[in-house]
N, CA, C and O atoms as a Tinker XYZ file with bonds, in Angstrom:
   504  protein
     1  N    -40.563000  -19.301000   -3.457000    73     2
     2  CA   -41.363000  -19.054000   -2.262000    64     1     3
     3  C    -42.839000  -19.177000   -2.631000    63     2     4     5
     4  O    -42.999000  -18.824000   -3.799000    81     3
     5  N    -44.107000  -19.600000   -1.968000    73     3     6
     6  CA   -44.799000  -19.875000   -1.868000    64     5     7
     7  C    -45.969000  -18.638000   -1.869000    63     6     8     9
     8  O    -45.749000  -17.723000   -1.075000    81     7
     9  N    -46.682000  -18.585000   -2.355000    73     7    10
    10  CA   -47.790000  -16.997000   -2.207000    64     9    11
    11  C    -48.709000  -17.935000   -1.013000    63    10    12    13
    12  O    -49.157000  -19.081000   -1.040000    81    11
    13  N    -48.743000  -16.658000    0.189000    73    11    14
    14  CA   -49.310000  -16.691000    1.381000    64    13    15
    15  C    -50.255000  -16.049000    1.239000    63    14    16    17
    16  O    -49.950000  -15.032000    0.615000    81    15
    17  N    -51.526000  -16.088000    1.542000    73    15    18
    18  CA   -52.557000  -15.378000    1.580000    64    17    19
    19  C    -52.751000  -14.456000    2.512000    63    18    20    21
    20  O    -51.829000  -14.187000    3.282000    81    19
    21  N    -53.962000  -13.823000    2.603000    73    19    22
    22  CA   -53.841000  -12.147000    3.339000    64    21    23
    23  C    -53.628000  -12.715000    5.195000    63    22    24    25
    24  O    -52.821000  -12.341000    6.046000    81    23
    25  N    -55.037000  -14.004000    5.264000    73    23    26
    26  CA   -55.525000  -14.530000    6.309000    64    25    27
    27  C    -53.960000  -15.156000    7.093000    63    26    28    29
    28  O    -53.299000  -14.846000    8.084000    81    27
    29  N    -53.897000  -15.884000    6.319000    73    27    30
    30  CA   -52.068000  -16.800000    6.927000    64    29    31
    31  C    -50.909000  -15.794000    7.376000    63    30    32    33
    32  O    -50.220000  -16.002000    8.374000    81    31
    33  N    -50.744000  -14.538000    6.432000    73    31    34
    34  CA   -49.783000  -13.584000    6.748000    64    33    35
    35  C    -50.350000  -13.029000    8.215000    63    34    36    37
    36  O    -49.483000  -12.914000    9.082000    81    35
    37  N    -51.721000  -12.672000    8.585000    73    35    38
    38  CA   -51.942000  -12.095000    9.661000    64    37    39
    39  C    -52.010000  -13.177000   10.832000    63    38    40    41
    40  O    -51.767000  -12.838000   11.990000    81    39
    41  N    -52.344000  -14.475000   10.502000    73    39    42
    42  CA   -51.695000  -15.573000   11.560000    64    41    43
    43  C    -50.427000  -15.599000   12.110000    63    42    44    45
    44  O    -50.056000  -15.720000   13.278000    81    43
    45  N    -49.707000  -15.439000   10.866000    73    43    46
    46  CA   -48.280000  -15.757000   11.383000    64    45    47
    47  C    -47.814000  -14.298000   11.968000    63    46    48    49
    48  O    -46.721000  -14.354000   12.531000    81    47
    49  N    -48.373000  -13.116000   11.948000    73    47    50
    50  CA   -47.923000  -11.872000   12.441000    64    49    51
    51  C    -48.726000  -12.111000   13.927000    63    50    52    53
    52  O    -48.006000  -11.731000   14.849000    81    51
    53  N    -49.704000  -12.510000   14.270000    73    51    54
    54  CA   -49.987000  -12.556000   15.825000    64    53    55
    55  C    -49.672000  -13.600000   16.168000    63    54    56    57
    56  O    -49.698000  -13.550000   17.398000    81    55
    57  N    -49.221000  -15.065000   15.701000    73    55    58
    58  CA   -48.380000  -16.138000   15.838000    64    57    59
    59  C    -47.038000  -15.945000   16.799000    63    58    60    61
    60  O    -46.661000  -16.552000   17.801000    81    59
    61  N    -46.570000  -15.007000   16.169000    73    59    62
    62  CA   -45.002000  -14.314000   16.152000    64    61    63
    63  C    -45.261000  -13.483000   17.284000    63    62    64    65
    64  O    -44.800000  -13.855000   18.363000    81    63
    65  N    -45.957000  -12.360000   17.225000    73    63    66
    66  CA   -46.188000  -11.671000   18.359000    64    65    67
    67  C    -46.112000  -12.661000   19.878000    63    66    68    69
    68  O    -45.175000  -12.699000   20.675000    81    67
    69  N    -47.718000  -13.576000   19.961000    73    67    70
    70  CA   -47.581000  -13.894000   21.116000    64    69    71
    71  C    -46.529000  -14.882000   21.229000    63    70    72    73
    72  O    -46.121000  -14.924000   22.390000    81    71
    73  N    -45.873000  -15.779000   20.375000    73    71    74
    74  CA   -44.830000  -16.305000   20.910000    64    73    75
    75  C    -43.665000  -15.579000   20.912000    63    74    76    77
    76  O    -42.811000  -16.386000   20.543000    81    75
    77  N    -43.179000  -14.604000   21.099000    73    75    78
    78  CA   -42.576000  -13.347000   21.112000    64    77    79
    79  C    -42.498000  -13.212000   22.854000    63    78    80    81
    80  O    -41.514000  -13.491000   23.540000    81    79
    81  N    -43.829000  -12.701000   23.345000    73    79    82
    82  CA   -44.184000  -12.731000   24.302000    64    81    83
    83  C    -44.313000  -13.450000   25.337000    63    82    84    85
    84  O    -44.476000  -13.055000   26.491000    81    83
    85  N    -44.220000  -14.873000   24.829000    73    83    86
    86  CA   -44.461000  -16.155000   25.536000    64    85    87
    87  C    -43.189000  -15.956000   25.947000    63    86    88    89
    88  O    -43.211000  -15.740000   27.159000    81    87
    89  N    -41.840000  -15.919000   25.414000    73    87    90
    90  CA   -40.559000  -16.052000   25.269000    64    89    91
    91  C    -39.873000  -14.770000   26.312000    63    90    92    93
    92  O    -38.843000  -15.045000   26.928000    81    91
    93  N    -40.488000  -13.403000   26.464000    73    91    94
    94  CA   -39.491000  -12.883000   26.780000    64    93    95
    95  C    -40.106000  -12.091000   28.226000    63    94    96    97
    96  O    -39.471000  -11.524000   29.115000    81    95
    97  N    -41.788000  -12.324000   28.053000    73    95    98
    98  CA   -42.497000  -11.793000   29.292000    64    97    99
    99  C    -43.085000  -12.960000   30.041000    63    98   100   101
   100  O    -42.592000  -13.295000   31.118000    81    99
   101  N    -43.734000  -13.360000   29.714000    73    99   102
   102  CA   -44.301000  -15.046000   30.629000    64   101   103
   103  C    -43.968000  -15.498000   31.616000    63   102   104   105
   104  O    -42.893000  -16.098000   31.622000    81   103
   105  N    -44.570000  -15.420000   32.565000    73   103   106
   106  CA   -44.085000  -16.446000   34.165000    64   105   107
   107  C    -43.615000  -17.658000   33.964000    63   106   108   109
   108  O    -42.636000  -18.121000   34.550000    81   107
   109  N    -44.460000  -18.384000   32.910000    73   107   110
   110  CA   -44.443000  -19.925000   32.370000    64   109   111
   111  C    -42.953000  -19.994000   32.261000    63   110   112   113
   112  O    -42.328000  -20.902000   32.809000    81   111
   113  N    -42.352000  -19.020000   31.540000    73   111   114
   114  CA   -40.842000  -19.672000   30.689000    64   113   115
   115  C    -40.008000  -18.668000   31.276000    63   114   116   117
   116  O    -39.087000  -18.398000   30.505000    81   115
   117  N    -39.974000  -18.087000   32.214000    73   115   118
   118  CA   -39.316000  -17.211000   33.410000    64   117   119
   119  C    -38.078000  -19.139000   33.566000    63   118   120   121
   120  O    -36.884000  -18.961000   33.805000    81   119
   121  N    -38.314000  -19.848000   33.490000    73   119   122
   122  CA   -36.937000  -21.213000   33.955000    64   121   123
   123  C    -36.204000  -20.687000   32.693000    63   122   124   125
   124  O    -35.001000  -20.496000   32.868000    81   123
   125  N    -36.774000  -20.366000   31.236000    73   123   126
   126  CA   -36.208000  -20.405000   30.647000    64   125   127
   127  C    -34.717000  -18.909000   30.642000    63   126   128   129
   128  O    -33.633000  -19.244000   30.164000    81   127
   129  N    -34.795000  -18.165000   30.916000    73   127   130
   130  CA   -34.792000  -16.780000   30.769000    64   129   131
   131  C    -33.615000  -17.001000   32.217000    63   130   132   133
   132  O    -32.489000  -16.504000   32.184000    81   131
   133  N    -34.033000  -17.668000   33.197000    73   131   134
   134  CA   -33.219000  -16.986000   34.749000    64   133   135
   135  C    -31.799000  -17.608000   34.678000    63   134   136   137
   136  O    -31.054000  -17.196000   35.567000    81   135
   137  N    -31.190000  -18.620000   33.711000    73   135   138
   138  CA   -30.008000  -19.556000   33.860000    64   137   139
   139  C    -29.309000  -17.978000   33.159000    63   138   140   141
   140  O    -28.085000  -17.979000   33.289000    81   139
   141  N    -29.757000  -16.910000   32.586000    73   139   142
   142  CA   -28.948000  -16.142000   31.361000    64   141   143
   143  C    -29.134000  -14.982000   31.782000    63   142   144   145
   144  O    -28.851000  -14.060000   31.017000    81   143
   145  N    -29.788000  -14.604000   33.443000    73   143   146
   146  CA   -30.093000  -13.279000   33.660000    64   145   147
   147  C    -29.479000  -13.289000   35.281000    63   146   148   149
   148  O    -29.448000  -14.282000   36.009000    81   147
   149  N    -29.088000  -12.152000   35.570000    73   147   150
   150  CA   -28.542000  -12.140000   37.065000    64   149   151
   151  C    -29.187000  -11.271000   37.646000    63   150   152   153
   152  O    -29.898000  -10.741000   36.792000    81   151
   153  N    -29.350000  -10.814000   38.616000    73   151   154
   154  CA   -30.237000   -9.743000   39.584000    64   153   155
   155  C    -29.191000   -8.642000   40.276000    63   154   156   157
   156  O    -28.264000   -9.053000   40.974000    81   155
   157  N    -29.377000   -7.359000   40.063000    73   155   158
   158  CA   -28.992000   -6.334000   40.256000    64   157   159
   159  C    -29.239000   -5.179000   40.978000    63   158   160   161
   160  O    -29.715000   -4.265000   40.304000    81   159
   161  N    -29.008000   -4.896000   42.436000    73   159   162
   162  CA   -29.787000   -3.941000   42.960000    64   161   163
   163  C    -29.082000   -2.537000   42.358000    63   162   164   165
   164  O    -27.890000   -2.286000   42.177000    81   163
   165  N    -30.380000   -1.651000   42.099000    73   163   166
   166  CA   -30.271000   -0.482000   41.339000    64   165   167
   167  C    -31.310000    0.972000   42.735000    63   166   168   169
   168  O    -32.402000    1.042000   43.299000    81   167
   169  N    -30.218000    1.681000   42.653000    73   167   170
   170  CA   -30.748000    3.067000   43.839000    64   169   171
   171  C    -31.028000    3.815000   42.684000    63   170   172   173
   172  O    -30.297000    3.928000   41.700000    81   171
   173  N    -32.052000    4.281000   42.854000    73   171   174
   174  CA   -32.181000    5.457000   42.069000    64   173   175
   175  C    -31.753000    6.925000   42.710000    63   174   176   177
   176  O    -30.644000    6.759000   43.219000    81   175
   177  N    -32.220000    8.390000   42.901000    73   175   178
   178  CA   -31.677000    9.277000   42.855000    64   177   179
   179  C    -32.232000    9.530000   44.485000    63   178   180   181
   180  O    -31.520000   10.141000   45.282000    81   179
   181  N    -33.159000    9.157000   44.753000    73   179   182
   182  CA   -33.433000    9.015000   45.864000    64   181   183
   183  C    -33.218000    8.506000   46.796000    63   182   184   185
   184  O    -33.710000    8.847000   47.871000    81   183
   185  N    -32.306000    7.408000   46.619000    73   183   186
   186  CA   -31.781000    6.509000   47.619000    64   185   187
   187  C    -32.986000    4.825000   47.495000    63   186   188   189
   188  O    -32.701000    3.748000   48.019000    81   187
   189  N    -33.965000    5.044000   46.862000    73   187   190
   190  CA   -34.520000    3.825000   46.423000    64   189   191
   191  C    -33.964000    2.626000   46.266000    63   190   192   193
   192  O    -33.045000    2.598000   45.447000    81   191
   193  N    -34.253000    1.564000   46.831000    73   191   194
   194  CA   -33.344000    0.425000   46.529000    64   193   195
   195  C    -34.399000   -0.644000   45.402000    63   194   196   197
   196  O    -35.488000   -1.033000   45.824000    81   195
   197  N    -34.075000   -0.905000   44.440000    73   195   198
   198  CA   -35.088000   -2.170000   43.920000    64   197   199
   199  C    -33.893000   -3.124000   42.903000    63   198   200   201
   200  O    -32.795000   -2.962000   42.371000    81   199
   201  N    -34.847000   -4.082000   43.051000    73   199   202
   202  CA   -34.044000   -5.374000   42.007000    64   201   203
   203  C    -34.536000   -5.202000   40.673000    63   202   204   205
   204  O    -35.689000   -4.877000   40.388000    81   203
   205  N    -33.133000   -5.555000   39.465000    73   203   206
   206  CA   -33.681000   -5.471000   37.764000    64   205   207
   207  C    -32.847000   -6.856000   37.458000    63   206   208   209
   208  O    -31.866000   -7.167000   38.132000    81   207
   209  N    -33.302000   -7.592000   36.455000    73   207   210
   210  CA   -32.408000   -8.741000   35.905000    64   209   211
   211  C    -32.173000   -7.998000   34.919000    63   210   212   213
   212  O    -32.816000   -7.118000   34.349000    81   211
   213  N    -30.690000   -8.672000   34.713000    73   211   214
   214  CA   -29.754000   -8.141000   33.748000    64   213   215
   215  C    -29.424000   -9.496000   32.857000    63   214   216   217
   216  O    -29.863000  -10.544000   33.331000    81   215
   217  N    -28.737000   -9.574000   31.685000    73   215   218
   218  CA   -28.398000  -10.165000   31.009000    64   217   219
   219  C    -26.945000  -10.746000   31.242000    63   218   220   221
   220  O    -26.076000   -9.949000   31.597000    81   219
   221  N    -26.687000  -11.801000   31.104000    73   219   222
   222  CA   -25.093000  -12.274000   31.554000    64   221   223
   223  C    -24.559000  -12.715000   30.230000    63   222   224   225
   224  O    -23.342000  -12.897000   30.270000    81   223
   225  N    -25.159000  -12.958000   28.969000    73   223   226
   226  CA   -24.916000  -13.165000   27.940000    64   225   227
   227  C    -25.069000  -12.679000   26.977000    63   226   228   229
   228  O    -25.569000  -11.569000   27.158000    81   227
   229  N    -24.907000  -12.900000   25.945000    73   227   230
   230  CA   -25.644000  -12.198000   24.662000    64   229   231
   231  C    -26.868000  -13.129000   24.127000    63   230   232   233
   232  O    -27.695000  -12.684000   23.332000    81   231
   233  N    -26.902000  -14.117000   24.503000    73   231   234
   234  CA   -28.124000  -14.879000   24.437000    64   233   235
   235  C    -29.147000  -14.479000   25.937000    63   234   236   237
   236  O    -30.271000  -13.977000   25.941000    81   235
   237  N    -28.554000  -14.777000   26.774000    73   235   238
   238  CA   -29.307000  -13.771000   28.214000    64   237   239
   239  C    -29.894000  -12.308000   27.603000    63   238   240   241
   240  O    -30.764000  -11.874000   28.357000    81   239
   241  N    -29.672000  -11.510000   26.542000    73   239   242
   242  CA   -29.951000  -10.093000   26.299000    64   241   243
   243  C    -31.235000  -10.555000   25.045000    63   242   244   245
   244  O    -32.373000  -10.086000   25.037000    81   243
   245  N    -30.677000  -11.605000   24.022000    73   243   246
   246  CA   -31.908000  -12.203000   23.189000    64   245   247
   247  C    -33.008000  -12.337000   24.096000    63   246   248   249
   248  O    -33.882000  -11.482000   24.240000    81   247
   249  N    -32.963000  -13.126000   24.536000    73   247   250
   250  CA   -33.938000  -13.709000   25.881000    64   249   251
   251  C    -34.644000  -12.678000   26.637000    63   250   252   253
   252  O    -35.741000  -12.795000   27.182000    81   251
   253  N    -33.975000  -11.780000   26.609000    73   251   254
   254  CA   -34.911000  -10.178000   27.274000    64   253   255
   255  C    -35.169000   -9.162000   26.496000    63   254   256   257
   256  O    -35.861000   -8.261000   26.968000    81   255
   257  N    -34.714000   -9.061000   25.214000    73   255   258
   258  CA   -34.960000   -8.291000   24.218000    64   257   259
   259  C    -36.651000   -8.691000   23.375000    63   258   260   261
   260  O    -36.749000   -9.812000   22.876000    81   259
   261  N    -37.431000   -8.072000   23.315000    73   259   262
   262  CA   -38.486000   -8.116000   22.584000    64   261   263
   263  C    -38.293000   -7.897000   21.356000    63   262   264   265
   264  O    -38.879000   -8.689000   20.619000    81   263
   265  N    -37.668000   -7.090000   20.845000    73   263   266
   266  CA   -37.383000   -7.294000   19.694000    64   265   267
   267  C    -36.914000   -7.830000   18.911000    63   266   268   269
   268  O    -37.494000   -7.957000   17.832000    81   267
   269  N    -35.409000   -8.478000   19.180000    73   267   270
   270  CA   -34.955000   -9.211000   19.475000    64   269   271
   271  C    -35.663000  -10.436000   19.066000    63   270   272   273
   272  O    -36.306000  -10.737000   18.060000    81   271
   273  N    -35.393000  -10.963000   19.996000    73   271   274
   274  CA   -36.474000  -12.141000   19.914000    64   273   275
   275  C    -38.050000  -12.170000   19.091000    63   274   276   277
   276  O    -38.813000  -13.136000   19.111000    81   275
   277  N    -38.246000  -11.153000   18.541000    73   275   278
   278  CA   -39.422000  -10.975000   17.696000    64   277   279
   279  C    -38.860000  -11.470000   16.437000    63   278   280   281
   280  O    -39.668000  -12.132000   15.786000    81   279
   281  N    -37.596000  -11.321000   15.866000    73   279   282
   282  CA   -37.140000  -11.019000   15.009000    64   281   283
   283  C    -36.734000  -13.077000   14.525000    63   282   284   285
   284  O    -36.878000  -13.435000   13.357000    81   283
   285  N    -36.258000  -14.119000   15.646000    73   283   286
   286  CA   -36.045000  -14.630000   16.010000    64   285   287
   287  C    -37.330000  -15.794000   15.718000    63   286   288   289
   288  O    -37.295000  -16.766000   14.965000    81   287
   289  N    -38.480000  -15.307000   16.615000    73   287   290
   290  CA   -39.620000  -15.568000   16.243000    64   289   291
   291  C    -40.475000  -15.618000   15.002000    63   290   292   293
   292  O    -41.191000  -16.560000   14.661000    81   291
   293  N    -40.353000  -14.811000   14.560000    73   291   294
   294  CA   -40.139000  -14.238000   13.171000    64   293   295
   295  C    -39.958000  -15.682000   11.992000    63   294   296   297
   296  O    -40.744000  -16.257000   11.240000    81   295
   297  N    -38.331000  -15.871000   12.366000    73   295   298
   298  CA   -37.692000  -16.374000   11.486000    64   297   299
   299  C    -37.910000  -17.882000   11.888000    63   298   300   301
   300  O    -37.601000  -18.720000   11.041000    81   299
   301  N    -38.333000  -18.244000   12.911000    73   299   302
   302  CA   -38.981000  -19.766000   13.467000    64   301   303
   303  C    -39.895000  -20.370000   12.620000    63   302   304   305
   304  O    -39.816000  -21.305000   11.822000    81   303
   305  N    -41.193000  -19.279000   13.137000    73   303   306
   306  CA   -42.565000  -19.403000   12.650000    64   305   307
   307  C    -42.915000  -20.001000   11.318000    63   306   308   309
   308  O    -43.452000  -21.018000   10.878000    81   307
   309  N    -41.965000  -18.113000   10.571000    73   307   310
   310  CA   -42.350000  -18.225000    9.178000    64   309   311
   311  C    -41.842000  -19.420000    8.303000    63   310   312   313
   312  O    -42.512000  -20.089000    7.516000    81   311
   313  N    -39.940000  -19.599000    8.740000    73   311   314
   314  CA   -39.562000  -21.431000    7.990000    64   313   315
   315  C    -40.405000  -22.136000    8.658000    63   314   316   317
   316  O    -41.048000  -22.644000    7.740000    81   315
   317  N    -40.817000  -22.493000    9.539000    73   315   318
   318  CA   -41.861000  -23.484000   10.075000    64   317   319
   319  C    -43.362000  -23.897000    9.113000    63   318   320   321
   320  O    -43.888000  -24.981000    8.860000    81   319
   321  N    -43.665000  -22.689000    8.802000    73   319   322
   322  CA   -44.558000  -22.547000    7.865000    64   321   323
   323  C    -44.503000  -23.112000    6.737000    63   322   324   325
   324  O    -45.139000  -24.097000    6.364000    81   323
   325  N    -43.290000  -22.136000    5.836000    73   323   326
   326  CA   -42.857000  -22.901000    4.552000    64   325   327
   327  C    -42.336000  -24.278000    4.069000    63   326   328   329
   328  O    -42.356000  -24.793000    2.951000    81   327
   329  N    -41.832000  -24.739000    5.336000    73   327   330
   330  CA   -41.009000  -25.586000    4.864000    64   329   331
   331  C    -42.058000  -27.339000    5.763000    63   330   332   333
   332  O    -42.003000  -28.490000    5.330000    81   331
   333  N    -42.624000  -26.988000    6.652000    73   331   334
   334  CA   -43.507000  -27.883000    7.246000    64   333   335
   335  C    -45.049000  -27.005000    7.724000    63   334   336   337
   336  O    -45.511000  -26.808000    8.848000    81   335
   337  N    -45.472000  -26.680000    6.615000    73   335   338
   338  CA   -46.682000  -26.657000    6.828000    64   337   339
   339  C    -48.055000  -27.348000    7.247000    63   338   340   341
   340  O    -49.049000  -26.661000    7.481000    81   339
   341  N    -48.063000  -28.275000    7.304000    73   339   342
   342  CA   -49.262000  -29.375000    7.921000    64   341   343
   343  C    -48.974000  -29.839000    9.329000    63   342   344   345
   344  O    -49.822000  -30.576000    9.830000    81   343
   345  N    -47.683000  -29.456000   10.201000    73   343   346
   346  CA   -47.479000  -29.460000   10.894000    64   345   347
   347  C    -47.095000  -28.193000   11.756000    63   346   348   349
   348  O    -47.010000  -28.312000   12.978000    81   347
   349  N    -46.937000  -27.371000   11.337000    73   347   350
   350  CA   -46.788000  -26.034000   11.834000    64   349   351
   351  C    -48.612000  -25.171000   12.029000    63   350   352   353
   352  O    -49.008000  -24.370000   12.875000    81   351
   353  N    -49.426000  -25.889000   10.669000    73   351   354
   354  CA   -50.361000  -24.758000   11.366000    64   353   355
   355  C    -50.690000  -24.804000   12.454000    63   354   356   357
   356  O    -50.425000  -23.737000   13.008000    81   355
   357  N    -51.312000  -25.749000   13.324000    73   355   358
   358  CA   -52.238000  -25.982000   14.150000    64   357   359
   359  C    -51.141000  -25.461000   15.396000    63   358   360   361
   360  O    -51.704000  -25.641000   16.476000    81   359
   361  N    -49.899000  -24.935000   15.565000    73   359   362
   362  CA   -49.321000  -24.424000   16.127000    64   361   363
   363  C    -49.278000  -22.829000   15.917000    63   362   364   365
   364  O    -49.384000  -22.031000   16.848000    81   363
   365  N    -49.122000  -22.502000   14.675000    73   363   366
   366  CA   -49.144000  -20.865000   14.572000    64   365   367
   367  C    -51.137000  -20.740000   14.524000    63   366   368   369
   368  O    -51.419000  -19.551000   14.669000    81   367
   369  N    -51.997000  -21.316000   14.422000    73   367   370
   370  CA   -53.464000  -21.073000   14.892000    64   369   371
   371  C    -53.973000  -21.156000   16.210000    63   370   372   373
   372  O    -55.022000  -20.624000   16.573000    81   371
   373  N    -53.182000  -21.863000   16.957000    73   371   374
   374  CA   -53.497000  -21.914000   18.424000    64   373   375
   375  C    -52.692000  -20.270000   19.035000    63   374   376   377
   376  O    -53.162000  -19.818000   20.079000    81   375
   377  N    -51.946000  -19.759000   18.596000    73   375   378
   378  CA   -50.485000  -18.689000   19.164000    64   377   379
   379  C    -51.486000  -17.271000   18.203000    63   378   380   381
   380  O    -51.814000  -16.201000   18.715000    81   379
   381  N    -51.768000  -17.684000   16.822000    73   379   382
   382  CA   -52.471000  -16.123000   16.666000    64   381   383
   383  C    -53.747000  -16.067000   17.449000    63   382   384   385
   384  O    -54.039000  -14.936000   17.838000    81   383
   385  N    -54.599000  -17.064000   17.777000    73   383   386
   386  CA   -56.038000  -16.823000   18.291000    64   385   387
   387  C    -55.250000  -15.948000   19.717000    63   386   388   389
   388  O    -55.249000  -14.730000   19.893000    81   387
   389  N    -54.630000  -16.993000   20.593000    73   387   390
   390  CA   -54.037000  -16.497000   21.711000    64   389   391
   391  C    -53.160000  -14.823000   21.740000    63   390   392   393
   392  O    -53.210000  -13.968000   22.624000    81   391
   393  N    -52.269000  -14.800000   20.206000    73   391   394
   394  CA   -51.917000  -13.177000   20.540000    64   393   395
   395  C    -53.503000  -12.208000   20.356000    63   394   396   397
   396  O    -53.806000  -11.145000   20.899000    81   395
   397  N    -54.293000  -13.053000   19.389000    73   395   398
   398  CA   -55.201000  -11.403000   19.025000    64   397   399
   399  C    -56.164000  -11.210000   20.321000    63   398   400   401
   400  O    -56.755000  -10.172000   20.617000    81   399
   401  N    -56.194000  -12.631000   21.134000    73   399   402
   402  CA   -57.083000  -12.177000   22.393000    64   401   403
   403  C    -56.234000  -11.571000   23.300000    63   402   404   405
   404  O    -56.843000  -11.002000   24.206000    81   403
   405  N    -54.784000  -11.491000   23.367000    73   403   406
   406  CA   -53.993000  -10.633000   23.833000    64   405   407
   407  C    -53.910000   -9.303000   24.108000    63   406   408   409
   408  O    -53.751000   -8.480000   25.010000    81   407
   409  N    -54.136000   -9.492000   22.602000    73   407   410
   410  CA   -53.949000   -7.510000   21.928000    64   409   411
   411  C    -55.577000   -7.177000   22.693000    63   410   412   413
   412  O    -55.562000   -6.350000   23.605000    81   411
   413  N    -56.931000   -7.812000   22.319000    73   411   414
   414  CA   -57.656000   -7.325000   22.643000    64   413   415
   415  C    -58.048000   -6.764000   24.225000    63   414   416   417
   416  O    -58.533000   -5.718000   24.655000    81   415
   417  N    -57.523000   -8.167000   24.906000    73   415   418
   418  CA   -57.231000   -8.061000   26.307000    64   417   419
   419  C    -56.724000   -6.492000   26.668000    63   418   420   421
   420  O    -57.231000   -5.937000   27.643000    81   419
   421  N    -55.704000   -5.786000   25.851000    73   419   422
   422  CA   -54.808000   -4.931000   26.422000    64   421   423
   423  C    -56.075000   -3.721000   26.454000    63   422   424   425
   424  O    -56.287000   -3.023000   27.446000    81   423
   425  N    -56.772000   -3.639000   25.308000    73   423   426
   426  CA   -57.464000   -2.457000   24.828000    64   425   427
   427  C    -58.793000   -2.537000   25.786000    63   426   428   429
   428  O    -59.350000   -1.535000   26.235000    81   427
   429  N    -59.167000   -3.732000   26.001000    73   427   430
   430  CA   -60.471000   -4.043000   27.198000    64   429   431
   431  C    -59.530000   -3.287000   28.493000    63   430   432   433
   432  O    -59.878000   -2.157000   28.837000    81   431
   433  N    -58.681000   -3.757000   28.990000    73   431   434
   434  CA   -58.261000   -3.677000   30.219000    64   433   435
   435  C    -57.924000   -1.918000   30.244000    63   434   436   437
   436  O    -58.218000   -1.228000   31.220000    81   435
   437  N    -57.371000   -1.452000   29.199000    73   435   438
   438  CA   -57.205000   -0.002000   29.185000    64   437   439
   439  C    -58.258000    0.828000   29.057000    63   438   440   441
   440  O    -58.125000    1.898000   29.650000    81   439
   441  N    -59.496000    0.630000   28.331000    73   439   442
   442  CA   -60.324000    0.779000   28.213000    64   441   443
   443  C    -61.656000    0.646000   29.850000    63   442   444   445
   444  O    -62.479000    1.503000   30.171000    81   443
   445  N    -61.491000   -0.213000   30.289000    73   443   446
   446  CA   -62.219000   -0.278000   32.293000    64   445   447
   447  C    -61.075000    0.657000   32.821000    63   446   448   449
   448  O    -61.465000    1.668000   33.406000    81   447
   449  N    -59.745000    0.475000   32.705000    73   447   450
   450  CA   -59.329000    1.175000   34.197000    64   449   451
   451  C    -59.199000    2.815000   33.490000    63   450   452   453
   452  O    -59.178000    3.664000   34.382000    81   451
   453  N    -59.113000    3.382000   32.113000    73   451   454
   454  CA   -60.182000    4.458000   31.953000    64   453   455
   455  C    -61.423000    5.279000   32.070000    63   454   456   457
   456  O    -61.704000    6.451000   32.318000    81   455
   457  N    -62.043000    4.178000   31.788000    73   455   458
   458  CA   -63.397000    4.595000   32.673000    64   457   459
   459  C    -63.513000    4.907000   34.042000    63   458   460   461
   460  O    -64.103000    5.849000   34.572000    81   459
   461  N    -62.717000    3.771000   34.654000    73   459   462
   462  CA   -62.895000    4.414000   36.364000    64   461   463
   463  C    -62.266000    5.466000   36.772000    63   462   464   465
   464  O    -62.633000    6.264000   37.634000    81   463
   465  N    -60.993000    5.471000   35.943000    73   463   466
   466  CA   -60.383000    6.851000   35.929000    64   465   467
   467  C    -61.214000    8.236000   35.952000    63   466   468   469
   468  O    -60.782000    9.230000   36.535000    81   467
   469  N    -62.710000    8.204000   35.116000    73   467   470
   470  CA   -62.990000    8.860000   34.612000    64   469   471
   471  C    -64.038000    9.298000   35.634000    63   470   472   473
   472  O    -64.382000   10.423000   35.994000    81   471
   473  N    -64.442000    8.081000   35.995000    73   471   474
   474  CA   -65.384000    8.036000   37.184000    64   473   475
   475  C    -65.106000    8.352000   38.711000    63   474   476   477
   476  O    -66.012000    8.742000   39.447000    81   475
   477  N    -64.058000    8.202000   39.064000    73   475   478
   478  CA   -63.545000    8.807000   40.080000    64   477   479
   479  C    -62.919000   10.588000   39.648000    63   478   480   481
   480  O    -63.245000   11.548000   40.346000    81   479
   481  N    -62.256000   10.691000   38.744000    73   479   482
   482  CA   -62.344000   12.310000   38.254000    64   481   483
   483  C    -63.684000   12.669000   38.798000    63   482   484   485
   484  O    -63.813000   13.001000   39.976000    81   483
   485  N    -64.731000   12.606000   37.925000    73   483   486
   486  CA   -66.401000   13.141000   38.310000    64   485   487
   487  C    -66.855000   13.214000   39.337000    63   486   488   489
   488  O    -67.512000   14.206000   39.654000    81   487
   489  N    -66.592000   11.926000   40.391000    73   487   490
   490  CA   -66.965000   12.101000   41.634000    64   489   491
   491  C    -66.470000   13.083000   42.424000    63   490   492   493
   492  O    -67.200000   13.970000   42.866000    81   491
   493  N    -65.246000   13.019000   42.663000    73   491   494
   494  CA   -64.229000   14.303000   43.031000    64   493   495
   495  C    -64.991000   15.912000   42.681000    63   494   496   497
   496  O    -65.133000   16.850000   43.466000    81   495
   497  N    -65.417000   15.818000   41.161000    73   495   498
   498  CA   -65.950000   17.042000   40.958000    64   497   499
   499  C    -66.998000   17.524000   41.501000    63   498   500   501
   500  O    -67.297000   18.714000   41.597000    81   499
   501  N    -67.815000   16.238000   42.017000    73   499   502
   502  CA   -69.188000   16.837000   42.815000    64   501   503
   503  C    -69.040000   16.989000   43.588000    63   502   504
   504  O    -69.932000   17.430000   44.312000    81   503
């Protein structure tokens, strides 16, 4: 096996992530995901009616499993790497830039609708 450096290991860990994500949350690849998932109306205790997709396969459950499919991802990426590297980076460098503006995305976005949180608390108080 090949010694990976610090920089490449953390590529291929947000690589993996957002194509992780691409795979099991994404509108984009929702064609991919609906041939293996069926729709289920679920009442809750209240008499609530709402729709959940369910899995019809065990590949339908990969396909909705995040972890799962992380694991999957995982094992894509990283042989992708080792074994065709000059062709794999410019694929796992386009997927980590895209997961780490992801991750950051999450902490910006939690970070504003906190604040207003915070800001409507205060107002209330005056």
């Amino acid at each position: 096996m090949q010694d990976i450096d610090w920089l490449t290991y953390l590529m291929l860990i947000l690589a993996s992530y957002r194509f992780t994500h691409l795979i099991v949350f994404d509108k984009i690849t929702e064609f991919i995901r609906n041939p293996f998932l069926r729709k289920e109306k679920v009442v809750d205790s209240e008499g609530h009616v709402s729709t959940k997709k369910t899995p019809t396969s065990m590949f339908g459950y990969l396909l909705n499993c995040y972890w799962c499919t992380g694991i999957w991802s995982a094992i894509f990426l990283g042989a992708a790497y080792l074994l065709i590297p000059r062709f794999s980076m410019p694929l796992i460098f386009i997927l980590s830039i895209a997961g780490a503006q992801a991750i950051l995305e999450t902490f910006v976005g939690v970070g504003v609708k906190l604040v207003q949180y915070i800001g409507k608390r205060t107002e209330k108080m005056e």
